[in-house]
N, CA, C and O atoms as a DFTB+ gen file, in Angstrom:
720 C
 N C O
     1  1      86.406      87.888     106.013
     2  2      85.898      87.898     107.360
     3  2      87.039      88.164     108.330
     4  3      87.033      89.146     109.072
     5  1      87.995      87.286     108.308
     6  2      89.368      87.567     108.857
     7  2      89.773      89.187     109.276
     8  3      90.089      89.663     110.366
     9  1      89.626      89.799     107.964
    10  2      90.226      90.741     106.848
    11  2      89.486      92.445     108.036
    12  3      90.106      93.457     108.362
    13  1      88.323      92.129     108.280
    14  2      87.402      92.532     108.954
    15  2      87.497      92.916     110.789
    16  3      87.182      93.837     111.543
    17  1      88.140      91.555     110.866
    18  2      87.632      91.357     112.384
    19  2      89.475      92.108     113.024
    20  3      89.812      92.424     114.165
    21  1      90.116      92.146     111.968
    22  2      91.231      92.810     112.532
    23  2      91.426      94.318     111.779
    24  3      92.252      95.187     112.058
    25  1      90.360      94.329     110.709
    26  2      90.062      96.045     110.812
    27  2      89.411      96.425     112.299
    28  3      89.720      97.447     112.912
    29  1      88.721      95.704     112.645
    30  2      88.005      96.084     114.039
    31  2      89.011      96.455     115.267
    32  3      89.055      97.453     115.986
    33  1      89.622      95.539     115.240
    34  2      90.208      95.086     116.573
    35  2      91.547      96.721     116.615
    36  3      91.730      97.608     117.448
    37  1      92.108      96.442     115.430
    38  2      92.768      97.710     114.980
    39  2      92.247      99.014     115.466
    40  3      92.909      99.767     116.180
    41  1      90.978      99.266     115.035
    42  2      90.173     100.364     115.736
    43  2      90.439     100.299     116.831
    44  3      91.289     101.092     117.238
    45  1      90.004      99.604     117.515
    46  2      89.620      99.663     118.813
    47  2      90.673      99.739     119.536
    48  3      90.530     100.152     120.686
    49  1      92.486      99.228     118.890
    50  2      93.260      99.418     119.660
    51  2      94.179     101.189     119.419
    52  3      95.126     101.611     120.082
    53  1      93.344     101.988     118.075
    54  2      93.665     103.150     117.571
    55  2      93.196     104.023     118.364
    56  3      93.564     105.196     118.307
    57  1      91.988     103.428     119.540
    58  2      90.999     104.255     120.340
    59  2      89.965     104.950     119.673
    60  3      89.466     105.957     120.175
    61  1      89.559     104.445     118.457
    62  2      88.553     105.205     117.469
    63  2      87.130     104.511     118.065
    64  3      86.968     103.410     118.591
    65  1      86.246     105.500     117.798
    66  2      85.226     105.430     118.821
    67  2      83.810     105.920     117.640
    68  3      83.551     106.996     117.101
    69  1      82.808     103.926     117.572
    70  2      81.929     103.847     116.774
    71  2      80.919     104.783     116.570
    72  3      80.149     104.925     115.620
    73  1      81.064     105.496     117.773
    74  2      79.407     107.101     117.671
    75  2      80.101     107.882     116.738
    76  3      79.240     108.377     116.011
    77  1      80.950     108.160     116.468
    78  2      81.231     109.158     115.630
    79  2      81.412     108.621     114.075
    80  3      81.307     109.489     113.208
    81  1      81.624     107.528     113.731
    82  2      81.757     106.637     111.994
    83  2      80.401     106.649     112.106
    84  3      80.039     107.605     111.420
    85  1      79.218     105.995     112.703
    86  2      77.975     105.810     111.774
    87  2      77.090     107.298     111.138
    88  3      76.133     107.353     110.366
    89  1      77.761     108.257     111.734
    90  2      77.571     109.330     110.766
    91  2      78.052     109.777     110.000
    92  3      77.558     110.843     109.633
    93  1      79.106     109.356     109.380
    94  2      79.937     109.910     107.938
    95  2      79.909     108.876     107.209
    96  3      79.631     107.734     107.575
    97  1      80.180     109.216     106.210
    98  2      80.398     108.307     104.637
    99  2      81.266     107.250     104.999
   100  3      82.136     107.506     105.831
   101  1      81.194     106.172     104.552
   102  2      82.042     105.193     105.297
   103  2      83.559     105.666     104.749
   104  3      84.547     106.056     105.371
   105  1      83.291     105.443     103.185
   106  2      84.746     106.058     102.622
   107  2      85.518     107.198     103.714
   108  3      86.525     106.941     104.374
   109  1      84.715     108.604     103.713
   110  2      85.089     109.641     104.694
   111  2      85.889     108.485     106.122
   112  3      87.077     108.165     106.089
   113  1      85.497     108.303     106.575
   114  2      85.137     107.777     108.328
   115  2      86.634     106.728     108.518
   116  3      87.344     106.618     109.517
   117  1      86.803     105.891     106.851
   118  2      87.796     105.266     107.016
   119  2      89.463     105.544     106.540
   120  3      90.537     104.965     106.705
   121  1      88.915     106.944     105.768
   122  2      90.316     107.757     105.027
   123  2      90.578     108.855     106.285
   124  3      91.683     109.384     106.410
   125  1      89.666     109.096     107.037
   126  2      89.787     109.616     108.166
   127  2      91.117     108.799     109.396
   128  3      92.106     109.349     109.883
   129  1      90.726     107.639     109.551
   130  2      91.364     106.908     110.350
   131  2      92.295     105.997     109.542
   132  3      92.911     105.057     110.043
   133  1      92.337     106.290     108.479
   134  2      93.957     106.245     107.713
   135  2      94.909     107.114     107.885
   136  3      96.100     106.821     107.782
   137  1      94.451     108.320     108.176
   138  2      95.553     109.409     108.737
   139  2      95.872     109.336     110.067
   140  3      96.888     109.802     110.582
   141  1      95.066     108.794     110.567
   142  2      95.868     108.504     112.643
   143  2      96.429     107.318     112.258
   144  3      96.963     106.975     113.313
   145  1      96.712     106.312     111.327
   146  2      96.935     104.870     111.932
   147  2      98.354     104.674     111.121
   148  3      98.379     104.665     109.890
   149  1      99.480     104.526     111.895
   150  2     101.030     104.273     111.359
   151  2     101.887     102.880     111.626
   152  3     103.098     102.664     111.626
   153  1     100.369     101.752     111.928
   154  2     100.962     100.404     111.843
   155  2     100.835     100.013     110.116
   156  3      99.820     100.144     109.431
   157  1     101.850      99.628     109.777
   158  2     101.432      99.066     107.996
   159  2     100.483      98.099     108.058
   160  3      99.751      98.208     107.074
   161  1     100.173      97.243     108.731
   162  2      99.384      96.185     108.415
   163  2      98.116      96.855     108.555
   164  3      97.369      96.879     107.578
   165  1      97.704      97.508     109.842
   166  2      96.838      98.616     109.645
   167  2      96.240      99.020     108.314
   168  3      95.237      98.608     107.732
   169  1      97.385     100.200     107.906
   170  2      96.981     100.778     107.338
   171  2      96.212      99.903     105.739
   172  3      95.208     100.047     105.042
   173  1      97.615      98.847     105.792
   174  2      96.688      98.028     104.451
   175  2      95.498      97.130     104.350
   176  3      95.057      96.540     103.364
   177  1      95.069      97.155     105.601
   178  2      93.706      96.634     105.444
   179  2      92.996      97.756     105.289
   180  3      92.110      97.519     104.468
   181  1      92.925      99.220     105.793
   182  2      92.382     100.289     105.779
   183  2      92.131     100.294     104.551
   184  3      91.031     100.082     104.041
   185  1      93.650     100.661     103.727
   186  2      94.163     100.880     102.074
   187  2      92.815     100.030     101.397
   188  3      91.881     100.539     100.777
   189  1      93.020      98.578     101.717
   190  2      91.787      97.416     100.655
   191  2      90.998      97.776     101.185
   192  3      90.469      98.564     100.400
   193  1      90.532      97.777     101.935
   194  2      89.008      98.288     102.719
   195  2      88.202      99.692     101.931
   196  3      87.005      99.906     101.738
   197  1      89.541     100.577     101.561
   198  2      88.268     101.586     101.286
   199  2      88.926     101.536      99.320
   200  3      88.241     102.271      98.608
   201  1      89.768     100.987      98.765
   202  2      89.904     100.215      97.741
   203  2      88.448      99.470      97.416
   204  3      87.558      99.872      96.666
   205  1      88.486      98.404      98.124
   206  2      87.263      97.823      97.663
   207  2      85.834      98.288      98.183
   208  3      84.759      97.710      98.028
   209  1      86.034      99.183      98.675
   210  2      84.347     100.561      98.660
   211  2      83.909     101.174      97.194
   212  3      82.872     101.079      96.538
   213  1      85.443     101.991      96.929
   214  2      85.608     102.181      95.657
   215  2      85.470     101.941      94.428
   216  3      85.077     102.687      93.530
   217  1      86.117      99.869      94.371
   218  2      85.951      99.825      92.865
   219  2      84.637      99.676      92.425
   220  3      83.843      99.008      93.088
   221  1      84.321     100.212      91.402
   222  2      83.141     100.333      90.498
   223  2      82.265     101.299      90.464
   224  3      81.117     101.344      90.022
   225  1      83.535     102.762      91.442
   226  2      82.280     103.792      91.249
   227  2      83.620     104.781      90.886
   228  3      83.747     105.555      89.937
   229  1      84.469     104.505      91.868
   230  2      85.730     105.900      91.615
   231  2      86.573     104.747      91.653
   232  3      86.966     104.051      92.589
   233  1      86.753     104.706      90.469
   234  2      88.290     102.922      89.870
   235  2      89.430     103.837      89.962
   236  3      90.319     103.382      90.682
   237  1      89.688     105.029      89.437
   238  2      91.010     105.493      89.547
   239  2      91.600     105.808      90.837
   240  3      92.802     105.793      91.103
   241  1      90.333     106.186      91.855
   242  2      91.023     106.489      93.239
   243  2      91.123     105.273      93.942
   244  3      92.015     105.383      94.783
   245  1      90.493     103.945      93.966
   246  2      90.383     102.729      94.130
   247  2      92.177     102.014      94.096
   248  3      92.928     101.441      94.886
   249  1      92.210     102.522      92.566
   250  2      93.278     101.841      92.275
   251  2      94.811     102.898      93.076
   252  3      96.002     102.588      93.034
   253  1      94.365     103.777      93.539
   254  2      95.380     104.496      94.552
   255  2      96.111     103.793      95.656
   256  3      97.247     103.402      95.922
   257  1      94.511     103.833      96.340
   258  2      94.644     103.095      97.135
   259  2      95.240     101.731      97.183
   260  3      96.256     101.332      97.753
   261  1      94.371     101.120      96.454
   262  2      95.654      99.313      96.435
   263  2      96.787      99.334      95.976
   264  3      97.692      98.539      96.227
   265  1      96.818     100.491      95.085
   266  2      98.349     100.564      95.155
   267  2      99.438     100.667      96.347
   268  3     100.226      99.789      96.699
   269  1      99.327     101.570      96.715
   270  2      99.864     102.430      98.113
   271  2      99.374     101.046      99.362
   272  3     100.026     100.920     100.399
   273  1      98.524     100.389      99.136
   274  2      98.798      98.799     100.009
   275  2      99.538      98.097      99.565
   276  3     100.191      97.468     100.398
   277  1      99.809      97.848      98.242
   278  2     100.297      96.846      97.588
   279  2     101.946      97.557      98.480
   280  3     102.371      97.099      99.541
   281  1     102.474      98.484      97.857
   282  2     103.811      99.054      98.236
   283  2     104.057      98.896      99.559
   284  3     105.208      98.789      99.982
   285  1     102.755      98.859     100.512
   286  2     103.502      98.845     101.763
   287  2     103.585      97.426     102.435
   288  3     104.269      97.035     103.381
   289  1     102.457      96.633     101.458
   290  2     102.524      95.168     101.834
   291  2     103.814      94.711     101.595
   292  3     104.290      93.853     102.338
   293  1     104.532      95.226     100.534
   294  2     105.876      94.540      99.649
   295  2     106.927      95.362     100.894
   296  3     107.963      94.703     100.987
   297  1     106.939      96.044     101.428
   298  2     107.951      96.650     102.100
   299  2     107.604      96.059     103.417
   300  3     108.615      96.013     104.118
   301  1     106.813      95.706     103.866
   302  2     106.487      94.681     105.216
   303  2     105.983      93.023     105.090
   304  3     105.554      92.264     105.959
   305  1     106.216      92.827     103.713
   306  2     105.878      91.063     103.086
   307  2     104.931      90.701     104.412
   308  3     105.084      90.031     105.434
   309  1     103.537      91.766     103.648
   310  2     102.595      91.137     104.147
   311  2     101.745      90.419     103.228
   312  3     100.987      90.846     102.357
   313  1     102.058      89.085     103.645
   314  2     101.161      88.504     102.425
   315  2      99.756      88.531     102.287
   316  3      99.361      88.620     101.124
   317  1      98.827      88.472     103.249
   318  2      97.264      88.717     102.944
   319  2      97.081      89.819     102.599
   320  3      96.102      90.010     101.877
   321  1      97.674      90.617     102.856
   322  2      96.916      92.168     102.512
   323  2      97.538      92.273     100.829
   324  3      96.983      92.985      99.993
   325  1      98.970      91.303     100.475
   326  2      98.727      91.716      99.034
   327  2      98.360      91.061      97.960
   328  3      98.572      91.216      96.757
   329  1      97.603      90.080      98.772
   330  2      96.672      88.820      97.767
   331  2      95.280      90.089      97.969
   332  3      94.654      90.505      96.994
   333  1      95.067      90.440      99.072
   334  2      93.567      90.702      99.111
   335  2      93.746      92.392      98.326
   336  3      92.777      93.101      98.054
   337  1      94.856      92.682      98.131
   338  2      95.088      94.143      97.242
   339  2      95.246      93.972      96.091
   340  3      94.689      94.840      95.419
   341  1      95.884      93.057      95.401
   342  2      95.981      92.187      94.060
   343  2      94.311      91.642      93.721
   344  3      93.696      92.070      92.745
   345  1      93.896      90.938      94.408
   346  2      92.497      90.557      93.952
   347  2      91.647      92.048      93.865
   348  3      91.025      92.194      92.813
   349  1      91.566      93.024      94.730
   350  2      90.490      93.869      94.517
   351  2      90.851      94.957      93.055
   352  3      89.991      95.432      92.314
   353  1      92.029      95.111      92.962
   354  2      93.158      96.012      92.108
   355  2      92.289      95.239      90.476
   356  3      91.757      95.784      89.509
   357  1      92.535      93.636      90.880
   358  2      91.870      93.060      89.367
   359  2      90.577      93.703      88.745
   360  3      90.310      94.079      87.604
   361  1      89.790      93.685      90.075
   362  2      88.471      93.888      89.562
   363  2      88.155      95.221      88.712
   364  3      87.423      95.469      87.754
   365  1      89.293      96.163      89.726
   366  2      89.177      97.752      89.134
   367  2      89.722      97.840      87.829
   368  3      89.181      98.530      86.966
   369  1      90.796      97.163      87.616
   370  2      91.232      97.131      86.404
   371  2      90.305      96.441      85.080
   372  3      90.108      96.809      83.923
   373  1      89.909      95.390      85.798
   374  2      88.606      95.246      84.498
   375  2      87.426      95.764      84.690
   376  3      86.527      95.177      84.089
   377  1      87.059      96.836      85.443
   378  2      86.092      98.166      85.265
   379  2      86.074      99.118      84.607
   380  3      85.165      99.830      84.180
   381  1      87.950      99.135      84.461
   382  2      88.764     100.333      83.343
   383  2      88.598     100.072      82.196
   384  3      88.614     100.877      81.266
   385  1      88.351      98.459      82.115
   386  2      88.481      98.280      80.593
   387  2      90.103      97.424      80.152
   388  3      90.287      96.859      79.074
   389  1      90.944      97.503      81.072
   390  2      92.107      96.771      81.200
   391  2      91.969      95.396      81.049
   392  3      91.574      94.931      82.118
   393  1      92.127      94.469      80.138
   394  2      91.363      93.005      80.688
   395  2      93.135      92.416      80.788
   396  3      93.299      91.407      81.474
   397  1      94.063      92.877      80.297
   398  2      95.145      92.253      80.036
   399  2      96.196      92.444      81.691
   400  3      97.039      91.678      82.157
   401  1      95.787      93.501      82.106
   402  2      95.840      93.913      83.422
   403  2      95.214      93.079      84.733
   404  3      95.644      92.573      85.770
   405  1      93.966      93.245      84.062
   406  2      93.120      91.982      85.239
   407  2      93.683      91.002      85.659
   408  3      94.164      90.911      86.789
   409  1      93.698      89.916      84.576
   410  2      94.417      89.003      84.529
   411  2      95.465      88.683      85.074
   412  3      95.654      87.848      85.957
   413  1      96.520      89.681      84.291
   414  2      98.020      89.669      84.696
   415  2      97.429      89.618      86.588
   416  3      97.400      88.617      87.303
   417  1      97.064      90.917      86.930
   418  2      97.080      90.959      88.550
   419  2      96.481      89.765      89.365
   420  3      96.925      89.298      90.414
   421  1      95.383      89.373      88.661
   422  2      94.773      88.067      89.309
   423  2      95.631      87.022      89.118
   424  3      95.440      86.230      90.041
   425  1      96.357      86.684      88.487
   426  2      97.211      85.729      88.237
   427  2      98.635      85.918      89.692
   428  3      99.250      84.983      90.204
   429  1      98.748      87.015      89.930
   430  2      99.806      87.688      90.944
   431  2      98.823      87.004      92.341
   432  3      99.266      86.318      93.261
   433  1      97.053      87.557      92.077
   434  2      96.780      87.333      93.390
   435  2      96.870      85.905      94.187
   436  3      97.250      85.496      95.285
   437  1      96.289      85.385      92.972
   438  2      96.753      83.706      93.280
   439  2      97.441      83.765      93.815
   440  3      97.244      83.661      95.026
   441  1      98.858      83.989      93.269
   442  2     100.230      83.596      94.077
   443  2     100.127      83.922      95.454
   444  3     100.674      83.191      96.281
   445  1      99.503      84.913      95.797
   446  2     100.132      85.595      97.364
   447  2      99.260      84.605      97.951
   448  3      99.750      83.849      98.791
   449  1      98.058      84.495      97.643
   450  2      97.086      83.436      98.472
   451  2      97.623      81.719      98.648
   452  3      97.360      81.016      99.623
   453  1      98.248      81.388      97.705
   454  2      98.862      80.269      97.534
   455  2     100.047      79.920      98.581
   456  3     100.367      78.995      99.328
   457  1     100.585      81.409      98.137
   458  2     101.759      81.364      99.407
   459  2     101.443      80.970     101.413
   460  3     101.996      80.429     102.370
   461  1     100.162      81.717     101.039
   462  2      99.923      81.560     102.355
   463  2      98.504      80.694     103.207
   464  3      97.957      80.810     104.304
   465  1      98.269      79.525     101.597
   466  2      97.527      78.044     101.446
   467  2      96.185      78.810     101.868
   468  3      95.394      78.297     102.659
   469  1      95.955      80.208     101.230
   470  2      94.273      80.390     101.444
   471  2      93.215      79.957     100.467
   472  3      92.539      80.742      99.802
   473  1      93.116      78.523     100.429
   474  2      92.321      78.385      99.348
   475  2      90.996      78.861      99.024
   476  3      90.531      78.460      97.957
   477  1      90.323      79.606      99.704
   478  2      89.324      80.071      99.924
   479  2      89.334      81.459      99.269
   480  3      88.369      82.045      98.779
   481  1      90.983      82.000      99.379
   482  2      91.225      83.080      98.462
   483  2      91.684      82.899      97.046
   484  3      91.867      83.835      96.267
   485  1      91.838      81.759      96.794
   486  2      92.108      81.337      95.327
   487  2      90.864      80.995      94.616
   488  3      90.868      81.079      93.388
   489  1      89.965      80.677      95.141
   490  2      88.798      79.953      94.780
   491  2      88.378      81.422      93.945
   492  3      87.972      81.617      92.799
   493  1      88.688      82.368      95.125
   494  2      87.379      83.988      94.860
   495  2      88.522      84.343      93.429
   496  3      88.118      85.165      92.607
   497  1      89.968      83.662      93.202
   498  2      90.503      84.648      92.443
   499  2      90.291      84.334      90.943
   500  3      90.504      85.050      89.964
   501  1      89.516      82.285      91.076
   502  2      89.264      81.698      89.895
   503  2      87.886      82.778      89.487
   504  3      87.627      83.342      88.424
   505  1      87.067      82.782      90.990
   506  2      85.307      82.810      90.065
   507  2      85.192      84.367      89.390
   508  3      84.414      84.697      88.495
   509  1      86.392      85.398      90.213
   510  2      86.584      86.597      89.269
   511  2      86.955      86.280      88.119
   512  3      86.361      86.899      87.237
   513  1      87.648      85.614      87.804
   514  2      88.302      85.073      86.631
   515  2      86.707      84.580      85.951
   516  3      86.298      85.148      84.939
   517  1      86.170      83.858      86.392
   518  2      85.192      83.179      85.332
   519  2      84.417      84.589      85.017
   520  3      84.047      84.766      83.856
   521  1      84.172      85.529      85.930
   522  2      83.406      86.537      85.728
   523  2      83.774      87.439      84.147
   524  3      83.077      87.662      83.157
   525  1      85.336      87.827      84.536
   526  2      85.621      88.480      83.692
   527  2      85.809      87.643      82.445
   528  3      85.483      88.314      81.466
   529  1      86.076      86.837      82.227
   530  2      85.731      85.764      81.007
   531  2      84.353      85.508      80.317
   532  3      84.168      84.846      79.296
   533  1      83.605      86.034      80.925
   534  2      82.091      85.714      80.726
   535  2      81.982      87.059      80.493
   536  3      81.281      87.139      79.484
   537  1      82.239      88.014      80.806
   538  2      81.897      89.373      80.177
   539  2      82.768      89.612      79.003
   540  3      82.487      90.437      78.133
   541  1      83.386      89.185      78.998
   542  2      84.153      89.146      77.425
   543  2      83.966      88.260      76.393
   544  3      84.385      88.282      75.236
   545  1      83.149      87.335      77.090
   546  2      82.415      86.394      75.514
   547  2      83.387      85.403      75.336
   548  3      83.549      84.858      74.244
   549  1      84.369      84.996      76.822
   550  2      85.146      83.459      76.590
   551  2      84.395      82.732      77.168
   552  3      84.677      82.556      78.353
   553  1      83.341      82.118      76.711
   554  2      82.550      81.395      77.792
   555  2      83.532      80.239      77.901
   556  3      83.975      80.136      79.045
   557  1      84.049      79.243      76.950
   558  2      84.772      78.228      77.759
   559  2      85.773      78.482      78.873
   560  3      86.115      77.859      79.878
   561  1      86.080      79.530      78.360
   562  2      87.689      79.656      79.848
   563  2      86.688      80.261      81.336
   564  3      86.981      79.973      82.496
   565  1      85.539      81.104      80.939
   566  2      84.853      81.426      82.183
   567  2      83.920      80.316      83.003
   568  3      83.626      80.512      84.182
   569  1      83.422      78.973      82.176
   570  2      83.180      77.941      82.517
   571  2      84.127      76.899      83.428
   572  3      83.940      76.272      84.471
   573  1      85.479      77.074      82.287
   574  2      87.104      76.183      83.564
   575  2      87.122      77.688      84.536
   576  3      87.013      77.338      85.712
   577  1      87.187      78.683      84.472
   578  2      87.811      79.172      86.010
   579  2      86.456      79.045      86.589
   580  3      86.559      78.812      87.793
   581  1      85.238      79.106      86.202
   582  2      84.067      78.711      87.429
   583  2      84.260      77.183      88.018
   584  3      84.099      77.072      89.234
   585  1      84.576      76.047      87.304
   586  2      84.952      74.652      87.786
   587  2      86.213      74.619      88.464
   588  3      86.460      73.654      89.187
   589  1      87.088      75.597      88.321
   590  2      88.118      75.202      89.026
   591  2      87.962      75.856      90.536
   592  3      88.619      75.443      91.491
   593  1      86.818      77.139      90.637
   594  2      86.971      77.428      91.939
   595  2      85.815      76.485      92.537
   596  3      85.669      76.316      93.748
   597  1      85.054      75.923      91.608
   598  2      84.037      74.999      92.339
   599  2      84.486      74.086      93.206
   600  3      83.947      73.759      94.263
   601  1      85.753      73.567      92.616
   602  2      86.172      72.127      92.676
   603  2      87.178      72.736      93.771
   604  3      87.580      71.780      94.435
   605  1      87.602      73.622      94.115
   606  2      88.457      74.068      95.356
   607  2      87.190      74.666      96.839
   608  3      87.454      74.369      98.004
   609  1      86.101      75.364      96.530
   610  2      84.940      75.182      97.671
   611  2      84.365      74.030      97.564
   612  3      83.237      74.305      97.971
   613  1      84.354      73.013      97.321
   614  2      83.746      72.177      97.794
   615  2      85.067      71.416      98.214
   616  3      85.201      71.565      99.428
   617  1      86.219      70.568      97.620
   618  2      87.282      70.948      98.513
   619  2      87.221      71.444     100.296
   620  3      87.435      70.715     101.264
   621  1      86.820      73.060     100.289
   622  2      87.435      73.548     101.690
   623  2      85.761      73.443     102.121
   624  3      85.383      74.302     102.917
   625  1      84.714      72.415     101.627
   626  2      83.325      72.629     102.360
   627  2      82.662      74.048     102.102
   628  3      81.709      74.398     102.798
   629  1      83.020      74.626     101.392
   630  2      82.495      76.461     101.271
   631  2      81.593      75.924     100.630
   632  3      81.670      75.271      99.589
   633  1      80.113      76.378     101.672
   634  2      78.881      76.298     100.747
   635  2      78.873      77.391     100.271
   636  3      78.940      77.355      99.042
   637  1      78.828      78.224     100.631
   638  2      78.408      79.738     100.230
   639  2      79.032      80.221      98.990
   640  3      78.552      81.155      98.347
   641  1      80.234      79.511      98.607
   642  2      81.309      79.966      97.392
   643  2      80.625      79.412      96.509
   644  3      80.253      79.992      95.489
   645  1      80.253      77.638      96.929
   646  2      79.947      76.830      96.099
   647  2      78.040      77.689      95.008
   648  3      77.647      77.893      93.860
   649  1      77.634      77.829      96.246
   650  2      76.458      78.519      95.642
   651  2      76.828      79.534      94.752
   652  3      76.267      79.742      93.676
   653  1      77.957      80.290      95.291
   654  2      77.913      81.478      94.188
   655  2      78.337      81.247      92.647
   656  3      78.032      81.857      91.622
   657  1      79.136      80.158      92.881
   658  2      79.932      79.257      91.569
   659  2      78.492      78.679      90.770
   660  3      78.580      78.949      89.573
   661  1      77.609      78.190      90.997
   662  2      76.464      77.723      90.637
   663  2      75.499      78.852      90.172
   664  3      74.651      78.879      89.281
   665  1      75.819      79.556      90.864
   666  2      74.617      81.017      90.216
   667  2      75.483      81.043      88.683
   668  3      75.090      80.777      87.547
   669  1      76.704      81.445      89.153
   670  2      77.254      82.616      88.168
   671  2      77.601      81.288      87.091
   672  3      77.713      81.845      85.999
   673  1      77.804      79.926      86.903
   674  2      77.413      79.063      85.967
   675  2      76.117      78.995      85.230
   676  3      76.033      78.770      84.022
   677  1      74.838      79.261      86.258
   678  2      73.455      79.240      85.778
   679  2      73.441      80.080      84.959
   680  3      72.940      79.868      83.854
   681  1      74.023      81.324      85.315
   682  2      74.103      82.553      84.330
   683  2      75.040      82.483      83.080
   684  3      74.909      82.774      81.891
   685  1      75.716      82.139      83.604
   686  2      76.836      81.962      81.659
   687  2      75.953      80.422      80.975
   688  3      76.081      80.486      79.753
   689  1      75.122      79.094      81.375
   690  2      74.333      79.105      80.738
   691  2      73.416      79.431      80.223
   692  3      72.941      79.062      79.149
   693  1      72.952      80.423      81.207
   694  2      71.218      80.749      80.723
   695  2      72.052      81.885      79.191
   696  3      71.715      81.801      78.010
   697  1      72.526      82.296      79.442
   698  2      73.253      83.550      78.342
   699  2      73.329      82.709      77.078
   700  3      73.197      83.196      75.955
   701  1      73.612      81.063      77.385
   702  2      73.777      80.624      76.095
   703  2      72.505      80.020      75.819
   704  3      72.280      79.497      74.727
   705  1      71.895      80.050      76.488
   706  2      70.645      79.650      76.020
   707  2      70.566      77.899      76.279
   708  3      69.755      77.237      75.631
   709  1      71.306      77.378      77.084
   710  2      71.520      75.987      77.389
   711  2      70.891      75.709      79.020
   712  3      71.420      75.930      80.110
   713  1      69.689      75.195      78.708
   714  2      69.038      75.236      80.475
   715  2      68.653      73.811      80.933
   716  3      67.731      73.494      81.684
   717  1      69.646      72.944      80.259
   718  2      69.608      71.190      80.682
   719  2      70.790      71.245      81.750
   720  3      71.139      70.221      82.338
């Protein structure tokens, strides 16, 4: 949400003007206004922004992009943009089929979020974690990273996390066939 409201504000201080984006592809509209914009922080929310448009349809150009954030986050130690480029980078990588990659990066994303006490971004980096554990048939380790981000939204009051932690538990039980 954060992540968002200063992609906005960014716009608006780039002078980019909303009649003309709701007619192009969002991807288009925002690789568009990656080429006018030469603040780094800018640009790396731009970078994750159209990164995470990407993963799960075009993962290799996805993963361009968070790259090329990741590099410019590390050359301006911006830390949210390279927790939130590390977390989206995971997902693409276990779309590829990379699971050893995932990991490794989600394990990185933690850190940046940690660094900068977003527990709310650690929580999202456990329940990916339970995700990709559960698609690989670890149900116990995808069960501890779903409890451990449970036990951090309810922690920071996140209903909304908490619900999603509860779905995606309902679902790695119902898979086992355990509905007590």
């Amino acid at each position: 949400m954060k992540i968002r409201l200063i992609i906005s504000v960014s716009l608006i201080l780039t002078g980019f003007s909303f009649n003309g984006f709701s007619q192009q592809n969002p991807v288009d509209s925002l690789d568009n206004l990656l080429k006018k914009t030469t603040v780094d922080t800018s640009r790396i929310l731009l970078l994750n922004e159209l990164g995470d448009l990407l993963k799960g349809r075009e993962n290799e150009r996805a993963a361009e992009y968070l790259n090329e954030a990741i590099d410019l986050g590390k050359k301006s130690n911006y830390t949210p943009g390279l927790a939130v480029s590390h977390k989206t980078l995971a997902i693409v990588y276990f779309f590829q089929g990379d699971f050893d990659k995932a990991f490794e990066t989600s394990n990185t994303c933690k850190t940046y979020f940690e660094a900068d006490n977003d527990k709310a971004g650690i929580a999202a980096c456990f329940a990916n974690e339970g995700i990709f554990y559960r698609n690989i048939g670890e149900i116990t380790k995808s069960s501890d990273s779903y409890q451990r981000a449970l036990e951090i939204y309810e922690e920071i009051d996140d209903k909304e996390g908490q619900a999603r932690i509860h779905m995606n538990l309902g679902i790695l039980f119902k898979n086992q066939g355990d509905y007590k």
